[in-house]
DRENNUFI-186442 format. One record per residue (C-alpha): residue number from 1; residue in three letters; x, y, z. Coordinates in pm, 1 decimal, padded with zeros to 6 digits. Layout:
BEGIN
REC; NUM; ALA; X; Y; Z
...
END
This chain:
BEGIN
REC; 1; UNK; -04565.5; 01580.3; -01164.5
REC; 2; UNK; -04396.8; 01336.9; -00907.4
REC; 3; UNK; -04202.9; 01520.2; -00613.7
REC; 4; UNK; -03990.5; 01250.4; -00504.3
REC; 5; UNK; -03856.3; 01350.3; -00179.1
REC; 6; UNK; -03497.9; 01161.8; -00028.7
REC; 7; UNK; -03316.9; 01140.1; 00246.4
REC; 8; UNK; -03012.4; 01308.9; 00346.1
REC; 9; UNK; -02874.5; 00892.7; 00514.9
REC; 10; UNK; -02949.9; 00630.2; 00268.0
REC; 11; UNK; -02970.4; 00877.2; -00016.5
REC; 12; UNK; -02854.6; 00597.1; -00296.0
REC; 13; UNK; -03069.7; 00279.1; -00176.7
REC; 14; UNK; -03327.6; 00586.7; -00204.4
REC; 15; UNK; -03290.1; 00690.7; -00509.9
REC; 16; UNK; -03219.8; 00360.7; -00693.0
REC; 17; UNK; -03571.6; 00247.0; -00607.8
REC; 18; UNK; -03773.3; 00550.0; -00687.3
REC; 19; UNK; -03570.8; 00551.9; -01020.3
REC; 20; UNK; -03672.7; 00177.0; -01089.9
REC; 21; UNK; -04022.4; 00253.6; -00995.6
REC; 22; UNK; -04047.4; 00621.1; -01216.0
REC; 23; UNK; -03843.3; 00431.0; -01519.4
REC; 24; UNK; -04064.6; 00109.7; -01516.0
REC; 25; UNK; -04406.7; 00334.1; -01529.5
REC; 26; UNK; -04236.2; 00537.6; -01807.2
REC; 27; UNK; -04224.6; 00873.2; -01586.7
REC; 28; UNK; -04030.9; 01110.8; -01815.0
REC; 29; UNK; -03737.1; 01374.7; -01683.8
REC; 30; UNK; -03962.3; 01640.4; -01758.3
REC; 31; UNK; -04238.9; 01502.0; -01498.0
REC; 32; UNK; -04029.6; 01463.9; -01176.4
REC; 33; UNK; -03875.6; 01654.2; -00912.7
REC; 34; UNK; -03601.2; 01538.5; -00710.6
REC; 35; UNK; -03631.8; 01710.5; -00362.4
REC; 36; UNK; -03301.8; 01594.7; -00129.3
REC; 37; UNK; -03296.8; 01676.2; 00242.6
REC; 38; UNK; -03518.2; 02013.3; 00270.4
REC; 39; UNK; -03842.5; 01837.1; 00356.0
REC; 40; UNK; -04014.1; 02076.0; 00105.1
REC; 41; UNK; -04126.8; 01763.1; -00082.6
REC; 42; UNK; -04404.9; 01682.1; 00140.7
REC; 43; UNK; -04529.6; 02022.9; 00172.7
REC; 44; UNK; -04536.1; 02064.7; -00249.8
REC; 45; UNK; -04630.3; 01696.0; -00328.9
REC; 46; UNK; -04899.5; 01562.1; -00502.3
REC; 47; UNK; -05104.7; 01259.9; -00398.6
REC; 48; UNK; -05006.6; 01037.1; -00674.2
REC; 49; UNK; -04763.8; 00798.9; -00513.0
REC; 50; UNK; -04483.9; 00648.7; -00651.9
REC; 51; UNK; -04578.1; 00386.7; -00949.0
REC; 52; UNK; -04546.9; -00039.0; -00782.5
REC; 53; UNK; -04172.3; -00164.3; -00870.5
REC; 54; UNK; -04199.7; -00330.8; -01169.5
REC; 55; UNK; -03958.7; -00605.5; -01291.5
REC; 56; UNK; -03902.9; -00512.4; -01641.8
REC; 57; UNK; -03660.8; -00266.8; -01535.2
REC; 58; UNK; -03307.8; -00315.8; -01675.3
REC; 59; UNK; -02987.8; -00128.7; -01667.8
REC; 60; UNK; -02627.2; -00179.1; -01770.4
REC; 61; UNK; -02413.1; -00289.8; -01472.1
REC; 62; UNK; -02173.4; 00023.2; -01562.7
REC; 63; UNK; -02437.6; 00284.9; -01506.2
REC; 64; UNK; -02576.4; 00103.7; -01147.2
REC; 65; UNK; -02227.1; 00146.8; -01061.1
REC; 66; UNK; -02194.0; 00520.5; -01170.5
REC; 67; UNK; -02481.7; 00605.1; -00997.9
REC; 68; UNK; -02415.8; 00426.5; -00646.9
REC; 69; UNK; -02127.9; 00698.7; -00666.6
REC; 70; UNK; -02235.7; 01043.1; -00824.1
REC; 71; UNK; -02594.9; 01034.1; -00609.8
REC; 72; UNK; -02328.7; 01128.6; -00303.5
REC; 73; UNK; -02211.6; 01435.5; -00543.5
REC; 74; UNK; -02334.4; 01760.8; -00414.0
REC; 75; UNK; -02477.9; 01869.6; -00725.0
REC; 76; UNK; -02822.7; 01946.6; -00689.5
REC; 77; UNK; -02925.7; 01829.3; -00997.8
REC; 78; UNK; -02727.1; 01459.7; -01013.2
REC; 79; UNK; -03055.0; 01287.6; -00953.0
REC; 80; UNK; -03217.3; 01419.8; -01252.8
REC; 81; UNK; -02875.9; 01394.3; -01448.8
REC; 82; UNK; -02845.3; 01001.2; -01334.6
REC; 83; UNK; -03214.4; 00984.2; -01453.2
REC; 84; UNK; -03215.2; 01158.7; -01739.9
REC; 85; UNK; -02912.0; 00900.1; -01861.1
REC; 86; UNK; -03177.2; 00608.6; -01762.3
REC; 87; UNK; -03427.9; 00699.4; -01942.6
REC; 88; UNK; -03170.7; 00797.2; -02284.5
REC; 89; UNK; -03071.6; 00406.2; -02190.8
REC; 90; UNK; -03378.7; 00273.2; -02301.1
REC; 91; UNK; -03384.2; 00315.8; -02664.1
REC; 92; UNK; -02949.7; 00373.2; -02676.5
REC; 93; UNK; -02810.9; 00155.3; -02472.5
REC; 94; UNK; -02488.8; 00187.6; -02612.9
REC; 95; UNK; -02458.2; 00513.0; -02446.3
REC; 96; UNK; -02211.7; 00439.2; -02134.7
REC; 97; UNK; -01948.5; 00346.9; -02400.4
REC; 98; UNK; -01987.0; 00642.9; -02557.4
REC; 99; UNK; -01684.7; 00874.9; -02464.6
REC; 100; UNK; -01807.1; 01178.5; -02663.3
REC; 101; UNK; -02099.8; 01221.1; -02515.0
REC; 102; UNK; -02126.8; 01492.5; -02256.6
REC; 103; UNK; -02412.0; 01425.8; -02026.4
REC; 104; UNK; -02216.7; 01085.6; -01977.9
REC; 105; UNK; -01858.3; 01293.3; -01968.4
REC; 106; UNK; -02034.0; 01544.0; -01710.5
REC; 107; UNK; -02125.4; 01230.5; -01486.4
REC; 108; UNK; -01821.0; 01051.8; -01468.6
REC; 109; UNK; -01658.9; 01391.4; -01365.0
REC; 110; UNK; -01901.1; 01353.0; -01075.3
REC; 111; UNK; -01827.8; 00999.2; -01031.4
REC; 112; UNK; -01475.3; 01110.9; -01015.0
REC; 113; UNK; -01466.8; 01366.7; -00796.3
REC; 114; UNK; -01660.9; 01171.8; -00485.3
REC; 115; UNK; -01395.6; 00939.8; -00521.5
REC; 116; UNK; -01137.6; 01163.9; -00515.1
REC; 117; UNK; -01344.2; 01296.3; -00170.4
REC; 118; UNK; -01301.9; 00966.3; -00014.8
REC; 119; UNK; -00972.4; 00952.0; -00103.5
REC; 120; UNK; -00947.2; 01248.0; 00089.3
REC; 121; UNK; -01153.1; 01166.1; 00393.4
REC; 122; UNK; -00912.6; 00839.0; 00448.3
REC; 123; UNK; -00608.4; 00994.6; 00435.5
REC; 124; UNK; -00727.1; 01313.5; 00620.5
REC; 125; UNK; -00963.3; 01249.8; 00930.8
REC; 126; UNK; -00792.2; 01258.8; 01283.7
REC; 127; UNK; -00922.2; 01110.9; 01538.4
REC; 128; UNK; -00877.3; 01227.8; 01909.2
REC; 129; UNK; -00876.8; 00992.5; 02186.8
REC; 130; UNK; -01203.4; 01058.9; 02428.9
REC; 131; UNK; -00989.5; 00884.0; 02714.2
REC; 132; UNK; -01340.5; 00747.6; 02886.5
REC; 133; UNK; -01188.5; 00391.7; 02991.3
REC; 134; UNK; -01343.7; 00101.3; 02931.4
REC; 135; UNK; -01326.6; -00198.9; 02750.4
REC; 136; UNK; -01322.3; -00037.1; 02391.4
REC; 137; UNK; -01120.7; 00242.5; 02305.1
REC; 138; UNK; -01326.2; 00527.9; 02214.5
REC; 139; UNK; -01231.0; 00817.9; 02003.6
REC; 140; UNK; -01387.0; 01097.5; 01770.7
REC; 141; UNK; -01310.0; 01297.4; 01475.6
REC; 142; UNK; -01462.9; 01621.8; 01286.0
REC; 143; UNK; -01437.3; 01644.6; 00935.3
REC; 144; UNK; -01561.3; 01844.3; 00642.9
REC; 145; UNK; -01575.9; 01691.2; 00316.0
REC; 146; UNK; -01681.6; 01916.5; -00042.0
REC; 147; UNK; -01933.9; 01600.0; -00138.3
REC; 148; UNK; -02171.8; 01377.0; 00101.2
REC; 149; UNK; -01917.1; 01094.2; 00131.6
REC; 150; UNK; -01953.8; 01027.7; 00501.0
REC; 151; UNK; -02238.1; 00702.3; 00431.7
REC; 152; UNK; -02017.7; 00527.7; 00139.5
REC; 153; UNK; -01691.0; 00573.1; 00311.6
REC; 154; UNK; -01776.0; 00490.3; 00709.9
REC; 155; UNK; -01728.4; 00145.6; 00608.0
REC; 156; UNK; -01376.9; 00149.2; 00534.8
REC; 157; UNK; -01338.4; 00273.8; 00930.2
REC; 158; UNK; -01528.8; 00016.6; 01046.1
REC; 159; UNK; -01288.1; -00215.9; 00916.5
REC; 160; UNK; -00977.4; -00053.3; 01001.0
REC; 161; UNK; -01057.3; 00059.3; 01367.1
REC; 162; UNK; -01270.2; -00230.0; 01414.8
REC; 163; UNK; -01095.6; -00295.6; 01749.8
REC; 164; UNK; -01243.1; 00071.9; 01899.2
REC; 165; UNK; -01567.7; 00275.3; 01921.2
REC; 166; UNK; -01571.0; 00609.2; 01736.2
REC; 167; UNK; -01735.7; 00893.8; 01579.6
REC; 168; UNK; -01715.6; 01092.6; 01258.1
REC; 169; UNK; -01880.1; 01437.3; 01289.7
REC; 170; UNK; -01943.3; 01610.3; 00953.0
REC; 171; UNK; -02206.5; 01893.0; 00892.0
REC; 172; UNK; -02420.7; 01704.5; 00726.7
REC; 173; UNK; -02437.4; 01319.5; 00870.8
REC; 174; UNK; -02286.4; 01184.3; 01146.2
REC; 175; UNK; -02186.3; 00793.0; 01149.6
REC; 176; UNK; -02077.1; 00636.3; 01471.7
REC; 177; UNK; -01922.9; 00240.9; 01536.7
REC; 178; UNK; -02046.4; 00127.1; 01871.4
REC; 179; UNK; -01988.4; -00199.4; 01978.3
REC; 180; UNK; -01881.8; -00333.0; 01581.9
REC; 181; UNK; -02247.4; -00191.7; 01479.4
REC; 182; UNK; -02232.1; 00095.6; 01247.8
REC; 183; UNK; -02502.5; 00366.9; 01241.9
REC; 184; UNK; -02573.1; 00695.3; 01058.3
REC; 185; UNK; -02713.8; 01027.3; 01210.5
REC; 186; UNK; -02771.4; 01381.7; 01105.0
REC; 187; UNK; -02513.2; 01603.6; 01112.3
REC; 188; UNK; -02409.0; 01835.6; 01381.9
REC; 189; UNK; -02187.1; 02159.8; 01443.6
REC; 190; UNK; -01823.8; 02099.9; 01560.4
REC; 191; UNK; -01768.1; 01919.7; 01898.5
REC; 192; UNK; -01563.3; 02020.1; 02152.4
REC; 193; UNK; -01304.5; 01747.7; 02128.9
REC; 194; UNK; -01007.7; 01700.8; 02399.2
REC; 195; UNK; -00659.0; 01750.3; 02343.5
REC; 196; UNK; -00461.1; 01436.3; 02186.5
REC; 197; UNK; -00089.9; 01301.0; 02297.6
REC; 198; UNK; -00085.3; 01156.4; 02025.4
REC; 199; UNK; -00097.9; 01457.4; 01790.7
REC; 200; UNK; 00224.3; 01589.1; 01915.7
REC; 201; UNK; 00414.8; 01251.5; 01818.7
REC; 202; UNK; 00239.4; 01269.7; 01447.1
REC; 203; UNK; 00385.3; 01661.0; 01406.6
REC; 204; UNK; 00673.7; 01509.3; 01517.0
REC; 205; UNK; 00717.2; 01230.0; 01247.2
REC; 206; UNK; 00574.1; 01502.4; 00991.7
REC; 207; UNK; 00894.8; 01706.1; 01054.1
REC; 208; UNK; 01154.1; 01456.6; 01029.0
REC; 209; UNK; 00992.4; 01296.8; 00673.6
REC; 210; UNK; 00978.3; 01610.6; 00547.9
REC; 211; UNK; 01225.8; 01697.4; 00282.6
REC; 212; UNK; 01340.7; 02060.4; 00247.8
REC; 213; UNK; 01456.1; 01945.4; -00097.1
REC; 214; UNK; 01168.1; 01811.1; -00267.3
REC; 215; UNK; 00952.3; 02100.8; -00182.9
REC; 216; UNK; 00681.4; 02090.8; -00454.6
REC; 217; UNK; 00388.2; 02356.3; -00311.8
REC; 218; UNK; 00138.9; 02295.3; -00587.6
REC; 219; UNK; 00189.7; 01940.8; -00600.2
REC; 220; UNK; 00156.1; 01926.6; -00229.9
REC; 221; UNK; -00161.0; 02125.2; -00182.6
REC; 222; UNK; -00287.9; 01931.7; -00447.0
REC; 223; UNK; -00243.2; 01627.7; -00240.1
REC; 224; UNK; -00338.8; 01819.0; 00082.6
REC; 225; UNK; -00579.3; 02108.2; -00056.8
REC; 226; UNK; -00550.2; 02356.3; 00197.4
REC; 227; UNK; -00934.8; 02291.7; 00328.4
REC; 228; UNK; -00837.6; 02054.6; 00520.7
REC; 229; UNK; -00571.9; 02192.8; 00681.1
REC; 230; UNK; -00755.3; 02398.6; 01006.7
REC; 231; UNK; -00849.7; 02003.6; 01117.7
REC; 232; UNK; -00490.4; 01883.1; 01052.4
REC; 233; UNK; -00270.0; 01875.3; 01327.6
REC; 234; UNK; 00024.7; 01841.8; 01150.6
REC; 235; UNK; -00102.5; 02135.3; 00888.6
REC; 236; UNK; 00030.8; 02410.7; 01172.8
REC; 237; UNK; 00405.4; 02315.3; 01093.5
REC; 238; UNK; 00382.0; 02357.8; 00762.0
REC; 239; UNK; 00419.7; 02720.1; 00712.1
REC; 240; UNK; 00731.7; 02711.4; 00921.4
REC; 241; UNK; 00859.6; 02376.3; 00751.2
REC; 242; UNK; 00819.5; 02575.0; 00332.2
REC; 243; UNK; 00992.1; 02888.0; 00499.9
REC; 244; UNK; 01287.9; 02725.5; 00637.2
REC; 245; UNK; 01341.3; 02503.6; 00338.0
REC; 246; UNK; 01536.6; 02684.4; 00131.0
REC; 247; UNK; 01825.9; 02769.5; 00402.4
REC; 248; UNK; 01819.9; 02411.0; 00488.7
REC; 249; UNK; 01898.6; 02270.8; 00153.4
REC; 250; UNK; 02157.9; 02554.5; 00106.5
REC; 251; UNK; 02324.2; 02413.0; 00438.6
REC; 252; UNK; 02308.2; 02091.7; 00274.6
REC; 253; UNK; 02491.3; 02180.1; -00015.3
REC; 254; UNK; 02764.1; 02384.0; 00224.3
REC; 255; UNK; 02848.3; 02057.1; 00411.2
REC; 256; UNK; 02921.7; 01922.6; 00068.6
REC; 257; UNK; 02990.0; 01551.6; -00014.1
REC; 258; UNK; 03102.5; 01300.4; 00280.7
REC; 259; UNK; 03373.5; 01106.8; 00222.8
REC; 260; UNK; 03342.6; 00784.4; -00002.7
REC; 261; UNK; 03414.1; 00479.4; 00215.2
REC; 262; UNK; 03735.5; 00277.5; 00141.9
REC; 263; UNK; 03554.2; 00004.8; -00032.5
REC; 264; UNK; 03382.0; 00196.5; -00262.3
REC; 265; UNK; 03703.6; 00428.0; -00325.8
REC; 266; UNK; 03874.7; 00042.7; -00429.0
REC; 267; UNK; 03579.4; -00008.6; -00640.1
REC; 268; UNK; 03630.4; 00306.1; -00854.7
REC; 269; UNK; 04019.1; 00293.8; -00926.6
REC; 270; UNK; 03911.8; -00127.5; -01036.7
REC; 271; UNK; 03688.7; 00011.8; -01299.7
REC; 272; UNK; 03921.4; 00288.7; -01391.2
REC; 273; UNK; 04174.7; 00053.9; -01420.0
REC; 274; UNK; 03983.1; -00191.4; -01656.4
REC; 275; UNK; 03895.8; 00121.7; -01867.6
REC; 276; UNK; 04209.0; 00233.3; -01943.7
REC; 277; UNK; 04317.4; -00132.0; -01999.8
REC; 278; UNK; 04418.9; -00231.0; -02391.0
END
């Protein structure tokens, strides 16, 4: 039996080389035991390291893909899921085109729903201004995502606020840009973070684009699942915002229709007139 113990930051590189090294000793499922993040795979390990890498290994470019994504999943068993599929690979490699099967189907649900968690963290985290002066802006942000997405997603920050130092705080990692370098660090309760100006102007462009008559409530929380709403600042307006909408559209309709202008008044009696022309 090979306890293969990985770590909560750099969980995929991780993975992807104990995998090559299990798969190109011909380690079976059966024989290994994935152990992420408690430490408990040191204390229950045995002293047979992990096999040299060996460079027979081979797998389809789809499946390396997958994988780079589900091993963020917070399924406990994805590791032995992704490596159960490697080792089927061997002898079917036709398997990642094969829509029926469910091992495959059960993955790309993973696969899906991490990226539907990034989705999430982009449009969702807030950052609050830590007002220390300075050169570089410097800000911070507390988030809580339902899958480990903080490592594969950082980088997208880093891009966009590339002009200011900040921090994403999750429960589980941590990852802070300093300086344009990037790092990764465990994860850490919520932080006292200081009031923002700035969160006042976004509820205030919240209200005004919101439209009382276009108010879907499943489609919305499905956009904005409610989770995320106690680290929204904008979230506290929206009770008020759904109870007020329907005696806002019903004023709407009470004010009735506005007067055409003249030109478009001319318009109408032209193509009137060319209908009821012979």
């Amino acid at each position: 039996m090979y306890t293969v113990p990985l770590p909560i930051i750099g969980t995929d590189m991780a993975w992807r080389d104990a995998a090559k090294r299990l798969i190109g000793a011909g380690v079976r499922p059966a024989d290994i035991l994935w152990d992420y993040g408690t430490g408990m795979g040191e204390l229950f390990a045995t002293a047979t390291p992990l096999p040299p890498p060996s460079r027979k290994v081979k797998a389809p470019k789809s499946f390396v893909q997958m994988a780079d994504v589900v091993v963020w999943h917070k399924d406990p068993q994805r590791f032995a899921r992704l490596y159960d599929l490697l080792w089927r690979l061997r002898h079917q490699p036709g398997v990642m085109q094969d829509r029926a099967d469910p091992e495959l189907a059960k993955l790309r649900q993973m696969e899906k729903a991490v990226r539907r968690c990034q989705h999430k963290m982009k449009a969702f985290v807030r950052f609050r201004d830590l007002r220390q002066g300075g050169d570089r802006r410097s800000f911070a942000a507390w988030f809580e995502p339902t899958h480990h997405t903080v490592e594969p997603t950082a980088p997208f920050f880093a891009r966009r606020f590339a002009d200011m130092d900040w921090m994403i705080a999750t429960p589980d990692v941590s990852a802070q840009f300093v300086d344009g370098n990037l790092s990764f660090h465990p994860g850490q309760p919520k932080p006292d973070l200081p009031e923002d100006a700035a969160e006042a102007l976004w509820g205030t462009y919240f209200c005004n684009i919101f439209n009382p008559a276009r108010v879907k409530i499943q489609a919305m929380t499905s956009e904005m699942p409610k989770k995320y709403w106690k680290n929204l600042p904008e979230a506290q307006y929206i009770h008020d915002l759904i109870a007020g909408a329907e005696a806002k559209v019903r004023k709407m309709q009470e004010a009735g229709p506005t007067i055409p202008p003249e030109r478009v008044q001319k318009i109408k009696d032209q193509l009137r007139k060319r209908q009821n022309d012979p």
